[in-house]
N, C-alpha and C positions, 0 to 999 in steps of 0.2 A: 433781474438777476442775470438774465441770457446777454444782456445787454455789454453788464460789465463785465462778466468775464471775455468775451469777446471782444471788447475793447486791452483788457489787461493781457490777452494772445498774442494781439498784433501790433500791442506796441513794444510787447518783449521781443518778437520775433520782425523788429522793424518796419514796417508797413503803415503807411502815411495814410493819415484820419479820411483823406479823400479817395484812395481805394475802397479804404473801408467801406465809407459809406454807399459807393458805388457797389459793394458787393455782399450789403449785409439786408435778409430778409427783413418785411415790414414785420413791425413789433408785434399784432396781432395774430399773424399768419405764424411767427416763430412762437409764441404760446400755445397756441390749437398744435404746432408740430409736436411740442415737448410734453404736451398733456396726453394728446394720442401716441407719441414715443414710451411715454412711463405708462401708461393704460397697458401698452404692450409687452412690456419688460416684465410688468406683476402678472400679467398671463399668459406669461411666459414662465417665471421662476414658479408659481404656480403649480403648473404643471406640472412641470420640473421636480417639485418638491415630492407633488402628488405619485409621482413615478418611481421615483429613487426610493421614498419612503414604503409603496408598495411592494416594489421588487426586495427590498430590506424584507419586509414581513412574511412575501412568499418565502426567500431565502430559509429563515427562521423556521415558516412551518415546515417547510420540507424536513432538515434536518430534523426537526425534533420527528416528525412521521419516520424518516429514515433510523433514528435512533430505537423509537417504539419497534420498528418493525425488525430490527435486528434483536432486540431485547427479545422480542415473540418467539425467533426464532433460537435462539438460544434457551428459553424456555421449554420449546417443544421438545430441545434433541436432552435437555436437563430430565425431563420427565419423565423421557419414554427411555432415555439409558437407567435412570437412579431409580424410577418408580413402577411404571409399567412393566417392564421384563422383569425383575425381580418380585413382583407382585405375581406375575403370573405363573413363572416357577414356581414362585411358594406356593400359590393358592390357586392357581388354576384359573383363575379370572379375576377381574377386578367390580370390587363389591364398594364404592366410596360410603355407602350408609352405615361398612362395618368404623369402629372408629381407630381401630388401629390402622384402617388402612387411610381414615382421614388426614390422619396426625403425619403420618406417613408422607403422603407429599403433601400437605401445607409445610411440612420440615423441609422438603425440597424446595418449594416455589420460594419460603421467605428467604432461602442460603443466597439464591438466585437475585431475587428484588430488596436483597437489604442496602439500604443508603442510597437506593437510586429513585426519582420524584414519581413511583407509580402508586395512585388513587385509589385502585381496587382491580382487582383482576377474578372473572367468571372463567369457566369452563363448563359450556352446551354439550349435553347430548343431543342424540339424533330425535330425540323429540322433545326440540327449547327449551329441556329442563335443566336449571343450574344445577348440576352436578358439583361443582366447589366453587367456592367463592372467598374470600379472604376477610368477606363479613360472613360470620355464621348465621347469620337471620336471612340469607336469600337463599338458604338450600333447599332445594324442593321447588323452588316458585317458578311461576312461569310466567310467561310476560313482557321478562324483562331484554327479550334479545329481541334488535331491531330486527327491519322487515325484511333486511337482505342476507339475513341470514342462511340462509337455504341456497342462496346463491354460493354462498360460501363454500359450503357443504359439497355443493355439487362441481362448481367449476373448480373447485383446490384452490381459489386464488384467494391472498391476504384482501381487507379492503380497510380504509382509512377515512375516517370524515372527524367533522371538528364541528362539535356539538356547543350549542352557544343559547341561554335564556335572553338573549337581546340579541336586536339586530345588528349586522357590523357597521353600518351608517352612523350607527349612535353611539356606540362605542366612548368616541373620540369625548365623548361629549357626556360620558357617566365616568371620567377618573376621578378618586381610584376607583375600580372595580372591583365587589366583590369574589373574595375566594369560589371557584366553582363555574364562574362567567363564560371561560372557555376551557372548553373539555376537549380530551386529544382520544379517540375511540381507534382500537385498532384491532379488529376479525382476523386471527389466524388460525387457517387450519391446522388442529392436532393429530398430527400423522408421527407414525413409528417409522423407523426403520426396514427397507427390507431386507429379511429374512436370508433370501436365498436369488440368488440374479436370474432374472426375468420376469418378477414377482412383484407387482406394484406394493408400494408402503401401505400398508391397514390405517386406517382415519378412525380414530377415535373421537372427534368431537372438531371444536374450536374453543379456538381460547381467543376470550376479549381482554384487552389490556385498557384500561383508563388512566388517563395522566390531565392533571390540571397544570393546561400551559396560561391561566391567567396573567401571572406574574411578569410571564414571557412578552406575553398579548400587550402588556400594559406599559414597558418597556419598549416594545415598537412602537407604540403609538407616544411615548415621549419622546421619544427620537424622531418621530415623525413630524409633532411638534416643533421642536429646536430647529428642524431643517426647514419649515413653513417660515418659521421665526426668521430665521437666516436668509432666507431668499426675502421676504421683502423688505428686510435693512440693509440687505446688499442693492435692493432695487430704486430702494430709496436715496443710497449715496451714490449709487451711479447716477441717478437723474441729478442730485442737487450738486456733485460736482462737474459735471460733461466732462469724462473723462476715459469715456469707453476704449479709446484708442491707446492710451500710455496705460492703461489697467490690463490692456489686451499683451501690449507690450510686455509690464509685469510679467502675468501669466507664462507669456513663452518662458522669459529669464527664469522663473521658479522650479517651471517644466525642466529647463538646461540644467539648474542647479540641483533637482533633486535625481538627476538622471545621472550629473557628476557626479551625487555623493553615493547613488547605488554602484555605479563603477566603484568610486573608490572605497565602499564594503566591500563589495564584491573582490576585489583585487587585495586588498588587508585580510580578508578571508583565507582565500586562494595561497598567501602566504603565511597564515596559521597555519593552515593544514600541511601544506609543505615543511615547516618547521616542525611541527607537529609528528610527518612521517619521518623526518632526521632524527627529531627524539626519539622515536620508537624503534629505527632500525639500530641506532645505537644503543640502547637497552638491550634491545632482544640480542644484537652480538656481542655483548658484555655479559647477558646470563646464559646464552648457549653454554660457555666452556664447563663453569662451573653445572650445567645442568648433566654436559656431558660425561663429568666425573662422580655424578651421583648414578649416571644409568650405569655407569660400569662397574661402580663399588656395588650399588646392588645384587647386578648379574652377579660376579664374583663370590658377594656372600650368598649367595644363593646355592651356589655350586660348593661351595665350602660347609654349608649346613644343610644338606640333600638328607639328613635324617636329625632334622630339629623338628621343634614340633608343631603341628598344625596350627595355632594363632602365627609364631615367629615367620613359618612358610607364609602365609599368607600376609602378613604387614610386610616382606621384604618382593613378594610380588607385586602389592599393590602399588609400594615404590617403584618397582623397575616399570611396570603399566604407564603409570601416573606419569615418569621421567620420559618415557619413548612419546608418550601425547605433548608432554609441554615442548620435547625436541623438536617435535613435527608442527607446534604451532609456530614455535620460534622460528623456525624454518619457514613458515609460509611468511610471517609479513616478513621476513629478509628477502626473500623472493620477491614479493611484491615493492617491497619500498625500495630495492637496488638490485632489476633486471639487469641482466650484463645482456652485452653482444655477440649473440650465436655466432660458432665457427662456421665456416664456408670448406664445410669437408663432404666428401661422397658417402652418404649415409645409406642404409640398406633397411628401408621401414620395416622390412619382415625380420632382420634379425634383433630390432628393438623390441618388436612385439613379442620374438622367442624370451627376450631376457627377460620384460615386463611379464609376463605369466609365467616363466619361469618361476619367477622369486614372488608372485602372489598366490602358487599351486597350493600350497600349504595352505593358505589364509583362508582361499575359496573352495578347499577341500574341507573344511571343520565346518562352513556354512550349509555344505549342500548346495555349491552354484557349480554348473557345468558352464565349460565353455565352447560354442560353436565359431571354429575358427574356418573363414572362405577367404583366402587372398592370394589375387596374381602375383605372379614370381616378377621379378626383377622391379620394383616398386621403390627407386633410387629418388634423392633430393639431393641437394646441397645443403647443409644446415649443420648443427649441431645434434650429439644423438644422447649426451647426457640430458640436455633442455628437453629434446622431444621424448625422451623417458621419463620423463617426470611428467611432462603434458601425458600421454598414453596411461600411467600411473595414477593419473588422478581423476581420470575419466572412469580407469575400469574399477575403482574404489569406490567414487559414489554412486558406480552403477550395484555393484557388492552391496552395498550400504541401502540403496533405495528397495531393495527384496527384501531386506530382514529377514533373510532364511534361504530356504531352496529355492533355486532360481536355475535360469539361462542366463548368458551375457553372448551375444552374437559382435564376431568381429567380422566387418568383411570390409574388403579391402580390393580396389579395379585402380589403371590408369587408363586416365580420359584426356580429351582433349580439347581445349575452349573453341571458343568461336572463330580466334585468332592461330590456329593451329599449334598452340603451347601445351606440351604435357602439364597432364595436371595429378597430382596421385589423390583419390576419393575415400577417404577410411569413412563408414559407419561402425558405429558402437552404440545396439541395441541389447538395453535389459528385459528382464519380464516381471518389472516393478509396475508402481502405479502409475509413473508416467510426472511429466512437471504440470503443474496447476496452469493453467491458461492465465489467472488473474495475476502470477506472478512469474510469467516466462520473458518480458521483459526485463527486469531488474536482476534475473537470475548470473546474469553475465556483470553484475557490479560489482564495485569491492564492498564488503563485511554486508549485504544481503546474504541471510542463510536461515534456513528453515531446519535445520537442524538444532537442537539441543546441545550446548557446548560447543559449535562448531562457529570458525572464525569467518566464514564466509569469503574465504580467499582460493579456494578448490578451482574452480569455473574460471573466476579473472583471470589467473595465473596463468591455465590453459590457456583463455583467450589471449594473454600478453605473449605466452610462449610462441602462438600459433603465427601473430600477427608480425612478430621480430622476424618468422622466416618467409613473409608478405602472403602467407596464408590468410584462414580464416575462418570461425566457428559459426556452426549454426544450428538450435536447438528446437526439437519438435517432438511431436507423439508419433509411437510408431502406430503403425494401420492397425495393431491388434493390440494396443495398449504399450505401455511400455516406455523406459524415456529414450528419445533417440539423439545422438550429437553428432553431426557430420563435421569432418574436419577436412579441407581441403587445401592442401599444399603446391606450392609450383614443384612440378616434376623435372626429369632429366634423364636423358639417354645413356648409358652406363658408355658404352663405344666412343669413343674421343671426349669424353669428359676428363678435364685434371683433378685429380684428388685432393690437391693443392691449392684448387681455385679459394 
């Protein structure tokens, strides 16, 4: 077979039978090569199989462990907010053997694990006794909590294993598998809340979570299968046709072709969403006008029925409320979907800031927010000061907004100088809120990312777009004593021979 195809190569590619034979191995020697070449290829795809298919399973378990263990944790905090604290107010401690307090949180735990794949779920006290369990025949018993329980207990840490009546060797080799085969076990400690700050959380117990990932298990090992299957009929046609070279070839092309066709997702993409932002800023400036003549008809009957009666007051404020929000939303993605280009005027950042609290005294007077204002005089840019009003506006609003109530807002405000001797003007604007979450201080500066309730997620961008049109820049972080902090830093200028015209 080596034979003819080697012959059928080099007469397609020209080459005269006396070369050939001058340059083709003895018969025998070219067998022992292609039988220890295909020896090699099957323990190789082998492997290969072996790997892929393993790393598929670990994948699998992890997730599901990650899944379990998020599930545990939203159980804990379900508990100890809906069951625990209101058990203890009512009754001063909690009694699981009374049976209203049983029913009590089994009505919690099942709100919690309804329609999701969990087996059975225990909750340990401190001495291995199931205290509840979602089968009533294990209350009372003991026994049934593994041996690292106490670990649990003591170190606070979750722990995870994957409990199995056969070994995983054999696995492969008992499909299907019985329901039960593999068991996902997952120890989390049952802690409350603290109390009061400094105050470690009270540990009430652990809770085991059981999930039968059989199904799971048995599904990767079909897949594991197919991909075993696949590598040695891949192994197979590569040896019977010798073609490693134009397959390898293939491959690149394939690689080229599906690299072209994520480009050209990618770039069809790219222009939905751009059409996509053209449809929406042209919406949003086709219902601005009309939005703007309902917030005014409102206002107006408002002032014209200042002794109507309390339902009518109140349905024509909710309109005027409801109309200034949808303004403001319509407002932001026009903002965002068609930035204009800042003026190049001599702007005075301190009398932006007077106007900016000026006109939000009101707002942050009905919260209870104070404001501590520290800013150097003559604190001059080039730029636009409508844009930078609106940036400064939006900053000190969801700082307003992140206190939900009494608060501080510190503004302070220096000009500095880079490393290249260019003024630079430095505003901070610190709240006395919680501060932004670490897991999501990356994405906070995206468009329609928002953690807010109702809120368009266009706050933050806009600033950063505003900041960045006058070749500034935003940067977000915790302040040292909590709190969320936004520096914003602009290119500065010397008030003395500057045009106001530039």
């Amino acid at each position: 077979m080596v034979s003819k195809v080697s012959q059928s190569v080099s007469e397609g590619e020209g080459v005269s039978p006396s070369s050939l034979a001058e340059n083709t191995l003895p018969l025998s020697y070219a067998r022992t090569l292609s039988w220890v070449s295909l020896v090699f290829i099957l323990l190789t795809s082998l492997g290969l199989s072996f790997f892929i298919s393993n790393s598929a399973r670990e994948t699998l378990l992890t997730r599901q462990e990650e899944f379990a263990r998020l599930l545990a944790q939203n159980l804990n905090s379900q508990i100890f907010r809906r069951f625990a604290l209101p058990t203890i107010m009512a009754s001063g401690r909690i009694a699981l053997r009374q049976p209203t307090q049983y029913e009590h949180l089994d009505r919690v735990v099942r709100s919690v694990i309804q329609g999701l794949p969990v087996e059975r779920l225990r909750i340990y006290d401190f001495s291995h006794l199931v205290a509840y369990s979602t089968q009533k025949e294990e209350l009372g018993k003991t026994g049934l909590a593994p041996s690292y329980l106490d670990e649990v207990l003591h170190d606070l840490t979750p722990r995870s294993e994957i409990v199995s009546n056969i070994p995983s060797w054999q696995a492969p080799f008992s499909v299907p598998l019985y329901p039960g085969t593999f068991v996902l076990r997952v120890l989390y400690p049952l802690r409350g809340e603290p109390l009061r700050e400094g105050i470690a959380p009270p540990v009430m117990g652990v809770l085991e979570l059981t999930q039968d990932i059989t199904d799971d298990y048995e599904q990767v090992l079909a897949f594991q299968g197919i991909i075993v299957v696949m590598c040695l009929l891949s192994s197979v046609i590569l040896f019977g046709l010798l073609l490693v070279l134009i397959q390898r070839a293939e491959r690149v092309l394939a690689d080229r072709m599906i690299k072209n066709r994520q480009l050209e997702q990618e770039l069809n993409s790219n222009e939905r969403l751009a059409s996509m932002g053209r449809v929406v800023a042209s919406i949003a400036h086709e219902i601005r006008n009309p939005l703007g003549i309902i917030r005014s008809s409102a206002e107006l009957l408002q002032n014209r029925t200042a002794k109507a009666d309390t339902g009518t007051a109140r349905i024509l404020g909710a309109i005027y409320d409801e109309s200034v929000r949808l303004s403001q939303t319509v407002n932001d993605f026009l903002d965002y979907a068609r930035p204009r280009q800042p003026r190049r005027d001599l702007v005075d950042v301190n009398l932006v800031l007077d106007q900016v609290l000026a006109f939000l005294e009101g707002e942050l007077g009905r919260h209870g927010v104070a404001v501590e204002r520290r800013t150097a005089p003559a604190l001059f840019i080039l730029g636009d000061k409508d844009l930078l009003y609106r940036a400064f506006y939006n900053i000190l609003v969801n700082g307003q907004q992140a206190m939900d109530g009494p608060g501080l807002l510190y503004v302070h405000g220096r000009m500095e100088y880079s490393a290249g001797g260019e003024p630079q003007v430095c505003l901070e604007f610190l709240d006395s809120g919680p501060g932004f979450d670490q897991a999501n201080m990356q994405s906070l500066l995206e468009p329609f990312f928002t953690t807010k309730d109702g809120g368009t997620g266009l706050g933050l961008p806009i600033v950063r777009s505003i900041i960045a049109s006058h070749g500034g820049r935003v940067e977000l972080a915790n302040g040292p004593e909590g709190g969320a902090l936004v520096y914003v830093i602009l290119p500065g200028t010397n008030l003395a021979g500057e045009d106001s015209n530039e």
